[in-house]
C-alpha positions, 0 to 999 in steps of 0.5 A: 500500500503506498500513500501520498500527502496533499496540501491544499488552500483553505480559508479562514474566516477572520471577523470584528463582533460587534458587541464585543464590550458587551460580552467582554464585560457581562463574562471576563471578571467570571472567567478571570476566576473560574475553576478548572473544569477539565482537569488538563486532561484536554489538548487545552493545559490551561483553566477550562470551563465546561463544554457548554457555556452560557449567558445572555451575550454568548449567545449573542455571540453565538447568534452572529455567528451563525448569520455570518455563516450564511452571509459566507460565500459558497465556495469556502471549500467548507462543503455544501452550505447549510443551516448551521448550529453550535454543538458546544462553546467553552472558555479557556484561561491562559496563564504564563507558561499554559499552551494548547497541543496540536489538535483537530475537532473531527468529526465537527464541520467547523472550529470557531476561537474568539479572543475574548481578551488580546495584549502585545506578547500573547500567544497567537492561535497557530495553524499548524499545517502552515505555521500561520499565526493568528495574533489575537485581537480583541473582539476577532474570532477565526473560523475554520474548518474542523479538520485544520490542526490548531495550537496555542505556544505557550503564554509567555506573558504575565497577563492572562489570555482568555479565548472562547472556542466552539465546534459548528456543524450544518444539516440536522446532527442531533447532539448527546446533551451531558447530563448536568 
């Protein structure tokens, strides 16, 4: 058996929320505080909240988000276009010297990462296949194809960084909820 390896363009969607001071000021003083929910034992070795965040201006965000999506062209190489849902949206609070691993959200449709909070020396979200760094900016999030592998170096900064990450697919996926 033999195989070969192809690399190919894809698009990543980078986009201003509007409503940014909002949501900034209604979950940071939360976050900023918020207990480990994972345990490290995610790609994520940095204070992660559970999988389905929640509140009024998340789902503002979350909102926004998929009315992009469908204001998107067609030809993103993301497939077929359709009716997009969040299958889960999580917080995740970088200290000095915390990281994210290389990893993929397979079998999602799309990975969305908003920089909830960006100062100068944070760590930049890397698309691994290309080294591209995105360097966070308040208010940006980045969408992507779930299949892109994705990392955050570690923080070397004192500040802490705080982004919100989700999974988005199309069509009607019914969802596991966990039980609470």
């Amino acid at each position: 058996m033999a195989s070969i390896t192809v690399k190919h363009d894809v698009r990543i969607e980078l986009i201003s929320y509007p409503r940014h001071e909002q949501l900034k000021k209604e979950v940071y003083d939360c976050l900023l505080h918020y207990e480990d929910k994972q345990n490290y034992l995610t790609n994520v070795k940095a204070t992660m909240t559970e999988w389905n965040l929640e509140s009024p201006e998340i789902e503002k965000l979350k909102d926004y988000i998929i009315n992009s999506l469908q204001d998107l062209p067609n030809d993103l190489r993301w497939g077929p276009p359709g009716k997009f849902q969040f299958k889960n949206l999580w917080g995740n609070i970088y200290r000095y010297g915390e990281y994210t691993c290389s990893h993929g959200h397979i079998p999602e449709d799309l990975t969305m990462v908003y920089f909830l909070t960006a100062q100068e020396g944070d760590a930049p979200l890397l698309l691994d296949d290309s080294k591209t760094p995105i360097h966070p900016q308040e208010g940006l999030f980045a969408l992507f194809p779930s299949y892109v592998f994705h990392s955050v170096p570690k923080h070397m900064a004192n500040n802490v960084r705080i982004t919100l990450s989700g999974d988005i697919n199309r069509g009607n996926r019914h969802y596991h909820q966990p039980k609470k």
